[in-house]
TORKOL-4160 file (C-alpha; in steps of 0.2 Angstrom, whole numbers, padded with zeros to 4 digits, m for minus):
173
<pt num="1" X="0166" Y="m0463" Z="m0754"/>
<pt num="2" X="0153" Y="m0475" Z="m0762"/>
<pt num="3" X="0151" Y="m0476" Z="m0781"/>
<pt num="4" X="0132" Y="m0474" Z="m0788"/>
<pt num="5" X="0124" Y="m0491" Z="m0794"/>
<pt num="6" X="0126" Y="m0480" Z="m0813"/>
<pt num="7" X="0146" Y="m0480" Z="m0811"/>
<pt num="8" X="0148" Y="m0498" Z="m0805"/>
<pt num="9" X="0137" Y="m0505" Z="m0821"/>
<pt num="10" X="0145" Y="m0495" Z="m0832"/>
<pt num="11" X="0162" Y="m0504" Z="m0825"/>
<pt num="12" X="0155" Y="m0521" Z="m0826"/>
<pt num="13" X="0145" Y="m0519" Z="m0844"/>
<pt num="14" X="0164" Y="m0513" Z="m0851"/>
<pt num="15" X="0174" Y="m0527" Z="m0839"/>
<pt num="16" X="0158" Y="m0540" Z="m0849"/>
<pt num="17" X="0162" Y="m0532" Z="m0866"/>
<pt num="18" X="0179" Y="m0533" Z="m0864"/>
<pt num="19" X="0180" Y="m0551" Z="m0859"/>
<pt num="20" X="0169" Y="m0555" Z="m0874"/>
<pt num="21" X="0180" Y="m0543" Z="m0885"/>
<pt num="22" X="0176" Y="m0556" Z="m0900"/>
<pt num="23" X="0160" Y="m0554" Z="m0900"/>
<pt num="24" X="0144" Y="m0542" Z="m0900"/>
<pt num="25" X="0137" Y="m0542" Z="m0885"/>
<pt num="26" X="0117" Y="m0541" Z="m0881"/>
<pt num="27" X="0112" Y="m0530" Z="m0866"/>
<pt num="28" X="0102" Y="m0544" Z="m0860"/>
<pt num="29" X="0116" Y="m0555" Z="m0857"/>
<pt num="30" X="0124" Y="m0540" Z="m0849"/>
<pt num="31" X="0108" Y="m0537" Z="m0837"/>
<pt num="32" X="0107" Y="m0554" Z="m0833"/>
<pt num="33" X="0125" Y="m0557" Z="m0829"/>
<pt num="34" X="0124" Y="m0544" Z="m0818"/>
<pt num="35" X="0108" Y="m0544" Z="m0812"/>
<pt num="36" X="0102" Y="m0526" Z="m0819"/>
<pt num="37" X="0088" Y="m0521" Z="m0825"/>
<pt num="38" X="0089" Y="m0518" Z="m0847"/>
<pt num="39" X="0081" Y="m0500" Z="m0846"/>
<pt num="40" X="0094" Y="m0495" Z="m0831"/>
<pt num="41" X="0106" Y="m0504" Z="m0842"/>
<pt num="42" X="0100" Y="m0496" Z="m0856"/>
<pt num="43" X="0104" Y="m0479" Z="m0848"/>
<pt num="44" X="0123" Y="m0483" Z="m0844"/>
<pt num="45" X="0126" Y="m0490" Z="m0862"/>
<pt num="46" X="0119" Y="m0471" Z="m0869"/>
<pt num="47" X="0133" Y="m0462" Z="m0857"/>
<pt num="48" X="0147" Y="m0475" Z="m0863"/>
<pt num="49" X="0141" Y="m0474" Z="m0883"/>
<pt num="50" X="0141" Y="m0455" Z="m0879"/>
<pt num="51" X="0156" Y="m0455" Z="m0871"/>
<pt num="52" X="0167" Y="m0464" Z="m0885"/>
<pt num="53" X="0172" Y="m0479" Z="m0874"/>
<pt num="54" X="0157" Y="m0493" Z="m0884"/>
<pt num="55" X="0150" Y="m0492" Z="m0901"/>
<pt num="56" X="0132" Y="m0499" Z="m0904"/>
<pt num="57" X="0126" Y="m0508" Z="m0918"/>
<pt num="58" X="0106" Y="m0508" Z="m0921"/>
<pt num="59" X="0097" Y="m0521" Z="m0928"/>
<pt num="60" X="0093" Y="m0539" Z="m0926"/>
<pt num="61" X="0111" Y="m0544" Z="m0923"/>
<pt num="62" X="0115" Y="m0526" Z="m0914"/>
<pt num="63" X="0121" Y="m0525" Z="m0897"/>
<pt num="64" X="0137" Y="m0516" Z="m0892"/>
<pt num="65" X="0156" Y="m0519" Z="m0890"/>
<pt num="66" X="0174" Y="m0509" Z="m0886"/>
<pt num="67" X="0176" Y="m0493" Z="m0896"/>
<pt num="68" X="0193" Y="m0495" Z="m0893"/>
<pt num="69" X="0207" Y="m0505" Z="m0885"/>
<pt num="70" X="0203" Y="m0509" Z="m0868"/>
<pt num="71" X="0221" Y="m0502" Z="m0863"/>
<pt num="72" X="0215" Y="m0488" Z="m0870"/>
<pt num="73" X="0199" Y="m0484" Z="m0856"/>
<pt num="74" X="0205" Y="m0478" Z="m0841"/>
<pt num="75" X="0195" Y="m0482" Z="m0827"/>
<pt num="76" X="0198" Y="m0465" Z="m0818"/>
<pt num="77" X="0191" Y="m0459" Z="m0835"/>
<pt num="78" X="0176" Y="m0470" Z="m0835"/>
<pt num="79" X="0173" Y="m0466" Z="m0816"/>
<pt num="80" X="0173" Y="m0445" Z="m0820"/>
<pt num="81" X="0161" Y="m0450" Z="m0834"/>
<pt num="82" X="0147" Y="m0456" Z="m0822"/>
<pt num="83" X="0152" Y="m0448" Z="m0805"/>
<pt num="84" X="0158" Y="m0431" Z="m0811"/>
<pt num="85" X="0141" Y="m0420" Z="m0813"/>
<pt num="86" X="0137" Y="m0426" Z="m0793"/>
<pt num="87" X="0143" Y="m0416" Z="m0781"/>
<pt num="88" X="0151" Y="m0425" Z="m0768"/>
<pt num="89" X="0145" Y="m0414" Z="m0754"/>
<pt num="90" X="0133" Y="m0399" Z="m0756"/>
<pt num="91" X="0148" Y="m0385" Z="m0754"/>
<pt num="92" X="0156" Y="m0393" Z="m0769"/>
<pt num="93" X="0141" Y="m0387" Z="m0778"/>
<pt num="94" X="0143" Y="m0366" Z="m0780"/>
<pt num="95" X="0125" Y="m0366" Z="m0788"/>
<pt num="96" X="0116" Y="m0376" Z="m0776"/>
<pt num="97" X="0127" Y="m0373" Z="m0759"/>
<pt num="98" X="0118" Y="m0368" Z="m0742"/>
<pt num="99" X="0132" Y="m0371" Z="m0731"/>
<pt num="100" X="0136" Y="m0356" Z="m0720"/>
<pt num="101" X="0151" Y="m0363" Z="m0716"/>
<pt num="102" X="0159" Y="m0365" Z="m0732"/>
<pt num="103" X="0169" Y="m0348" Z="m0733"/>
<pt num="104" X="0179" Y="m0356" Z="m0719"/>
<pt num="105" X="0177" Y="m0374" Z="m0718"/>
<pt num="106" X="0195" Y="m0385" Z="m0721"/>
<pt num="107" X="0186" Y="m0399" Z="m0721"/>
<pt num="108" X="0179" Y="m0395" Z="m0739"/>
<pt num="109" X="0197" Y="m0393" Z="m0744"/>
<pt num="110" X="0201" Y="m0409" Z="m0737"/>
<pt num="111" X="0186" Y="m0418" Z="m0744"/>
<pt num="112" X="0192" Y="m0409" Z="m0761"/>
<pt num="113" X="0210" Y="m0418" Z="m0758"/>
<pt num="114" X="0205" Y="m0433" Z="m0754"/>
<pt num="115" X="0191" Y="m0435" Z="m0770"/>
<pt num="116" X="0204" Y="m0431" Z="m0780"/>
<pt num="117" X="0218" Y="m0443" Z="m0773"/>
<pt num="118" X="0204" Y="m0456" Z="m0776"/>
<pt num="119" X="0204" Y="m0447" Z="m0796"/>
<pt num="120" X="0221" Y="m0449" Z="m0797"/>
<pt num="121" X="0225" Y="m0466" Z="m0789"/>
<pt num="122" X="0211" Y="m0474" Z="m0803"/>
<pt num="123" X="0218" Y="m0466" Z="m0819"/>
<pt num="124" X="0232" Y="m0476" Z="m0814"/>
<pt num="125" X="0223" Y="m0491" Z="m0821"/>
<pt num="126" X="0213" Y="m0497" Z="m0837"/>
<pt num="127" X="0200" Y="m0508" Z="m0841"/>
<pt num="128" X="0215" Y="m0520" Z="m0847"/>
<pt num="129" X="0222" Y="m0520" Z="m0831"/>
<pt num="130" X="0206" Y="m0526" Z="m0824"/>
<pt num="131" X="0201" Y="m0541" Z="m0836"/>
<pt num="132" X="0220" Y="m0547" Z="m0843"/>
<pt num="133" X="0225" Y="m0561" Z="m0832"/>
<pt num="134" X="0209" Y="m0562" Z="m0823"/>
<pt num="135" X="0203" Y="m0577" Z="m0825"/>
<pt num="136" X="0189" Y="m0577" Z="m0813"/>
<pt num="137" X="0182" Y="m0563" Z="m0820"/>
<pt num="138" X="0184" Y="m0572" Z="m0838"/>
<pt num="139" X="0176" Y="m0587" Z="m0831"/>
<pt num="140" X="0160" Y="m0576" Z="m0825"/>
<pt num="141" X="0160" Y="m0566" Z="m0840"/>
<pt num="142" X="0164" Y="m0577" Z="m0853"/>
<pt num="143" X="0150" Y="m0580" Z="m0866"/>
<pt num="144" X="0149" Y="m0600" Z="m0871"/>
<pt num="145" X="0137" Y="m0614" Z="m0873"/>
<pt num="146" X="0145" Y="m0622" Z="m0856"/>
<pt num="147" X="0135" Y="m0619" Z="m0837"/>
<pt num="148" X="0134" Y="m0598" Z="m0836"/>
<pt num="149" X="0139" Y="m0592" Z="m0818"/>
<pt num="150" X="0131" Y="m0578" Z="m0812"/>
<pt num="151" X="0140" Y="m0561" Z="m0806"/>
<pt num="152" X="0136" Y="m0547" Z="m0794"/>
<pt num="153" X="0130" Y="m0562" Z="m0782"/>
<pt num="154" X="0119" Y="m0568" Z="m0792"/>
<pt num="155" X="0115" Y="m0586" Z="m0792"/>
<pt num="156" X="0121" Y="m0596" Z="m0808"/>
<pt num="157" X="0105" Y="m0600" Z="m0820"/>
<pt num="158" X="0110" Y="m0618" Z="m0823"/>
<pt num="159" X="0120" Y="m0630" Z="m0812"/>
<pt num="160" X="0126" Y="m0646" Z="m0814"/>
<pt num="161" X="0127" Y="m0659" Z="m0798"/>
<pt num="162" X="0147" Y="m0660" Z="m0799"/>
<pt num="163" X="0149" Y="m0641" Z="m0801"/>
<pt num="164" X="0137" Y="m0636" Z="m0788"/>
<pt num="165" X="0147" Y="m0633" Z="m0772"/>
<pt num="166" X="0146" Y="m0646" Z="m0756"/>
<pt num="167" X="0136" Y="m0639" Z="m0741"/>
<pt num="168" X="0142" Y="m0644" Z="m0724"/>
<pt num="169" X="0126" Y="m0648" Z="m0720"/>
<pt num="170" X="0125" Y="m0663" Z="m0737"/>
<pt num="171" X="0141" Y="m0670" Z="m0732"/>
<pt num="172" X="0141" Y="m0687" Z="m0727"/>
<pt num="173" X="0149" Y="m0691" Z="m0708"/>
């Protein structure tokens, strides 16, 4: 199973405006901490304001933030939001199924069990259980006028020489 590229923004732009509860948060500090593009960005932040789990502000000091407790977004909840509407094989699809083996084919009905395990196993979580007591992801995350590191592998804008990692190849023998 893979997640879109849609789904996994939507989780990092809640995971951001969770860490930076205290705060209204821009969508370019979200695109740039994860390395996204605003206008898909842009796209995910409709879904989430539409689906009740941010509320946006317009304006020159607009952005976005929680519409509600993070304990109270489940993830399995956020995850159906995005992924839902896809099929995740053409015979789960009535409408647009060409399949001739579908009247008889178990392996849709296993497909069908094991999407919805998957389902079942994330609405045992919330966004809380994702960000409380994570202090790396708060040390990514966190809005401040200290050095920013970057997420999704993206390199850190600004470095200083003492945080900047020691590469084997620098080290003195």
């Amino acid at each position: 199973m893979r997640l879109t590229t849609r789904t996994n923004l939507a989780m990092r732009t809640l995971m951001f405006c969770a860490v930076n509860g205290d705060r209204i948060v821009r969508k370019h500090e979200i695109a740039e901490a994860c390395n996204a593009s605003e206008n898909h960005l842009a796209q995910v932040v409709n879904t989430l304001a539409q689906r009740g789990f941010v509320e946006t502000q317009r304006g020159r000091s607009g952005g976005l933030r929680l519409a509600r407790d993070m304990d109270q977004i489940g993830v399995g909840e956020v995850l159906r939001a995005f992924e839902a509407s896809l099929p995740f094989v053409e015979c789960f699809d009535c409408e647009t199924n060409s399949c001739p083996l579908s009247e008889a084919c178990r392996f849709r009905d296993a497909l069908e069990a094991a999407v919805e395990a998957f389902y079942s196993a994330m609405d045992k979580h919330t966004l809380g259980d994702m960000v409380r007591d994570n202090a790396a992801l708060e040390h990514l995350l966190r809005m401040s006028g200290g050095p920013r590191v970057g997420l999704c592998g993206s390199p850190a804008r600004k470095r200083t020489p003492a945080s900047a990692p020691a590469h084997p190849a620098n080290l003195d023998a």
